[in-house]
C-alpha positions in Angstrom: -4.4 -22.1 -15.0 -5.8 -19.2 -13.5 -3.7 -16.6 -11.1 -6.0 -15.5 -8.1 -4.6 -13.1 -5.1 -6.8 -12.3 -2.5 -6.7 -9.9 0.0 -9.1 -9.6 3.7 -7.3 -6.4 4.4 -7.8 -3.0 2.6 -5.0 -0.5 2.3 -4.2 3.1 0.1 -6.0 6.1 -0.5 -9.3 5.9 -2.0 -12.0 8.8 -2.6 -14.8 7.0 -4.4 -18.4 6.0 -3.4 -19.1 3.3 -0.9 -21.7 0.0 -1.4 -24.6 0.8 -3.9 -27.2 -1.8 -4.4 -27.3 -1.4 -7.9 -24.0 -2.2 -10.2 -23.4 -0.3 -13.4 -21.0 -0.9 -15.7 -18.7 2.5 -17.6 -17.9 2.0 -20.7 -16.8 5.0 -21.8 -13.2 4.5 -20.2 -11.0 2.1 -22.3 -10.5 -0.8 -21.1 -8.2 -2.7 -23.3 -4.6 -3.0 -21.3 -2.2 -3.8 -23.3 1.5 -6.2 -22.1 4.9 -7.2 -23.6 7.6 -9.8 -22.3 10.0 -6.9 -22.0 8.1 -4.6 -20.1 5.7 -4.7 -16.2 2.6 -2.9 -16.8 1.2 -1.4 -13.5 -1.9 -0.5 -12.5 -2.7 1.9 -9.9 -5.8 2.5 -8.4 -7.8 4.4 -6.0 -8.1 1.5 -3.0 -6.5 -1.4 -2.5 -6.7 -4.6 -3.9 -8.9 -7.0 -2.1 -9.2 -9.8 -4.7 -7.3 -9.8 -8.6 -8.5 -12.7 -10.6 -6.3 -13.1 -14.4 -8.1 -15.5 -16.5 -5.0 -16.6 -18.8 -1.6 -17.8 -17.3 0.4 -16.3 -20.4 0.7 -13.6 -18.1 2.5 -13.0 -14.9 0.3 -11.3 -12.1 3.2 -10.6 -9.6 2.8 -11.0 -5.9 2.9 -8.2 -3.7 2.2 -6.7 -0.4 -1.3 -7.3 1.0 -2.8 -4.0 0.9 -1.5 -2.2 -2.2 -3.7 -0.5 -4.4 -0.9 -1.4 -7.6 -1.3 -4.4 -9.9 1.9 -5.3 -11.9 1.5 -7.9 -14.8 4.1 -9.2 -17.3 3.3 -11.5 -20.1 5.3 -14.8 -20.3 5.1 -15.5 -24.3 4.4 -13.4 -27.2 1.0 -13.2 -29.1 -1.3 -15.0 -26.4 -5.3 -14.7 -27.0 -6.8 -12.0 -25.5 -8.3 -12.4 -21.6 -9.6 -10.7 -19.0 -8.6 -9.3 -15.6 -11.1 -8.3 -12.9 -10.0 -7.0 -9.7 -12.0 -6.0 -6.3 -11.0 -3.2 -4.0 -11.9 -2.2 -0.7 -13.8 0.8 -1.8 -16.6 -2.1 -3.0 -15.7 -1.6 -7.1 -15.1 -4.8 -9.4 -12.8 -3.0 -12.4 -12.7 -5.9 -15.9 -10.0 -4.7 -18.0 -8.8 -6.6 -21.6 -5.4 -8.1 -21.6 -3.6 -7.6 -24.9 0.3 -8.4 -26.5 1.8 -5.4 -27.9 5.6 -5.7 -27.9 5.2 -2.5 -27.7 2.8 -0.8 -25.7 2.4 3.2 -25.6 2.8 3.1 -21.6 3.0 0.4 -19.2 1.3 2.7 -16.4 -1.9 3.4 -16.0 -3.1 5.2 -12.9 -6.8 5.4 -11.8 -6.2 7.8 -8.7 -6.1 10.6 -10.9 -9.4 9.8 -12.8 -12.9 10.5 -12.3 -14.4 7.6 -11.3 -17.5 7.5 -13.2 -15.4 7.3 -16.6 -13.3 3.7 -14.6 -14.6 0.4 -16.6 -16.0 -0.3 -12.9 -19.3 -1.5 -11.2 -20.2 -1.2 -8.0 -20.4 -4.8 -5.4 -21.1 -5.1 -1.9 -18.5 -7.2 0.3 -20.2 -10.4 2.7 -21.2 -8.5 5.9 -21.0 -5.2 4.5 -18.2 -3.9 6.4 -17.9 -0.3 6.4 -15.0 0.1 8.6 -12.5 -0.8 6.1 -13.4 2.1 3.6 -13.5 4.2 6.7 -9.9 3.2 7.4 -8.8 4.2 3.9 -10.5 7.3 4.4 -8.9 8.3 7.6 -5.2 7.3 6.7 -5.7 9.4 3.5 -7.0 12.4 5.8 -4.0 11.9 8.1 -1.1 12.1 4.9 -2.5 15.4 4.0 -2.0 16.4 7.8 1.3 18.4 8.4 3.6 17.0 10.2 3.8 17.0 14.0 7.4 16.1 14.4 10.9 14.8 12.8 12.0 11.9 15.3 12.7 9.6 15.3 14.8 9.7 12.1 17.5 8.0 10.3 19.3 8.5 6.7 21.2 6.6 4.5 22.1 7.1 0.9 20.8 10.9 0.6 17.5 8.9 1.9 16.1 10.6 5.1 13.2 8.6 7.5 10.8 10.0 10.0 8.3 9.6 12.1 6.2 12.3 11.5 3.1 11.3 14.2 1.2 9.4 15.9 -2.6 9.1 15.8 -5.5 7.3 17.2 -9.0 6.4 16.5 -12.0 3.9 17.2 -9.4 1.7 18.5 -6.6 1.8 16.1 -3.3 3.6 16.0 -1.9 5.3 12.8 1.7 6.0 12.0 2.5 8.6 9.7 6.1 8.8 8.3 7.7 10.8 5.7 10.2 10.2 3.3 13.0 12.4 1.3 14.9 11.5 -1.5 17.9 13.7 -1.9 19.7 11.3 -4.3 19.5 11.1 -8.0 18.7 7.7 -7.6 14.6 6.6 -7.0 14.1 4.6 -3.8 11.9 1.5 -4.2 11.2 -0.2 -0.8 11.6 -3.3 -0.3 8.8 -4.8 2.7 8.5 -2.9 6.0 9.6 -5.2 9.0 7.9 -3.6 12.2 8.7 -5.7 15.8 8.7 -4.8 20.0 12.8 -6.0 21.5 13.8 -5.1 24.8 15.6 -1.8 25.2 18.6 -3.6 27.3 19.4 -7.1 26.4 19.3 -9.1 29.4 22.5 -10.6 30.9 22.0 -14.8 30.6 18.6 -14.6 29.4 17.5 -14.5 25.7 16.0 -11.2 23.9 12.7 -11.9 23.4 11.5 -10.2 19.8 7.5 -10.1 18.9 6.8 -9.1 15.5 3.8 -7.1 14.4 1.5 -7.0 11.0 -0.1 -3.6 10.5 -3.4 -3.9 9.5 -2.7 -1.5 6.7 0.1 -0.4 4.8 0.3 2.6 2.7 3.6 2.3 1.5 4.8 3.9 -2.3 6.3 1.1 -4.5 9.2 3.9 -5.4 10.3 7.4 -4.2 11.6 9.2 -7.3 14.6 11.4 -6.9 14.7 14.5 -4.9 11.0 13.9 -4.1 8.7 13.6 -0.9 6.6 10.7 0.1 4.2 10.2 3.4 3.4 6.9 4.8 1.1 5.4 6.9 0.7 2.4 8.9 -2.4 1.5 10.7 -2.2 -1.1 13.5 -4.6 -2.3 16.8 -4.3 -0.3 19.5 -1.1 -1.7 21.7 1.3 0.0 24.1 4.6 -1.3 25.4 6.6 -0.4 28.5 9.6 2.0 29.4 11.9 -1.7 29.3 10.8 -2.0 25.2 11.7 -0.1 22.3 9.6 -0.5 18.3 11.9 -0.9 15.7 10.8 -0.6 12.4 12.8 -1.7 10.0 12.6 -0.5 5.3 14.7 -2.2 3.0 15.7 -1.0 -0.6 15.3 -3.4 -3.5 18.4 -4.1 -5.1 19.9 -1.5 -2.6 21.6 -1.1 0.6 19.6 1.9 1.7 18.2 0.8 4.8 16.6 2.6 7.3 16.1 1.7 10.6 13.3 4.1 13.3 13.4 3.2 16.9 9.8 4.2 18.7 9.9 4.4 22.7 6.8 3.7 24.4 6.1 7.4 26.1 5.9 8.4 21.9 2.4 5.7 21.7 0.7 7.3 24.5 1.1 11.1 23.3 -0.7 9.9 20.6 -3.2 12.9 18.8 -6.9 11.7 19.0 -8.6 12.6 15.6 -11.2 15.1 15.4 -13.2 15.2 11.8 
């Protein structure tokens, strides 16, 4: 049975063409990926994912955040015939890659953000509606995580871990959150889901706290921090205040880990947002 993901929102950092009319294939990358029972083979690329189809179910396509531009796959039993995988991302590129066994495979990562894209086993597709605005959001949050930082704070730090909001932008109606990380431990940091939600500042005496959760329309969010290194974030969401009597909490988790961080966003911090001039 065929594993199928599908994404309608776009996410990470992508520097490739948009739609083109005409698709044409590259074979001069190679495109056999090779996967063992013992090992997750990942696969980075340079948007996000907007659909992943796997055309055998001896291997595991695992679930992740909607958004991502990183594929993991696992096989579940040795020796299986040789498939296919095809994935779509925002940038408009269909990528078919050959799924392999090898018990042993020579790396189990394979990153595309650091290769030209005229050598990627890739053609170009155009998306239903032709929708422009979602490249254009991958392009601006990439422009905003090579900005430098406007501030430190809010902030919080656990394990050698440090969190901060590091600004606060808007444009053509959405609001984009740039925070950095620092890793001072010797142990990586591999998030685990970002939980982002408006509370009251003051709980209410006889009344219940009311709590309204939020879903960015994009997440950039690193799948690990390594050891003494940096990493920026970004989160993109509809424009939206709140009031002096509410707080934003945003809330990162650590995979089997109890570094969690916690950032508390008053509302006079959304409407100093920087407008973006290109």
């Amino acid at each position: 049975m065929k594993q199928r993901i599908i994404f309608y929102t776009l996410f990470f950092f992508p520097v490739l063409s948009f739609f083109n009319g005409n698709a044409q294939s590259q074979p001069s990358f190679d495109s056999f990926i090779p996967v063992s029972e013992q090992a997750t083979t990942i696969l980075i690329f340079p948007a996000s994912i907007e659909d992943a189809d796997l055309g055998t179910a001896a291997v595991q396509m695992e679930p992740f955040l909607r958004g991502e531009n990183v594929l993991r796959l696992k096989a579940l039993q040795r020796d299986f015939q040789p498939s296919n995988l095809c994935v779509i991302t925002a940038d408009g590129r269909l990528y078919e890659f050959h799924i392999v066994y090898d018990d042993y495979p020579s790396t189990t990562k394979h990153d595309f953000t650091t290769t030209d894209p005229q050598t990627l086993p890739s053609a170009v597709v155009r998306f239903p509606g032709n929708e422009p605005p979602r490249t254009s959001i991958d392009q601006t949050a990439r422009m905003i995580a090579e900005l430098p930082a406007l501030y430190h704070r809010p902030r919080d730090k656990a394990g050698e871990v440090n969190l901060a909001l590091t600004g606060i932008y808007v444009q053509q109606g959405m609001l984009y959150f740039r925070f950095g990380m620092y890793n001072q431990s010797g142990i990586p940091y591999c998030p685990d889901g970002l939980r982002i939600f408006i509370r009251d500042r003051r709980k209410q005496k006889r009344s219940s706290e009311r709590i309204q959760e939020l879903s960015p329309h994009a997440l950039y969010m690193p799948t690990e921090v390594e050891a003494h290194q940096k990493s920026v974030w970004v989160a993109v969401f509809p424009l939206f205040t709140i009031t002096d009597s509410k707080i934003l909490h945003l809330q990162v988790g650590e995979k089997n880990g109890d570094r969690g961080l916690t950032l508390r966003i008053r509302g006079h911090k959304l409407l100093r947002s920087r407008p973006l001039v290109h």
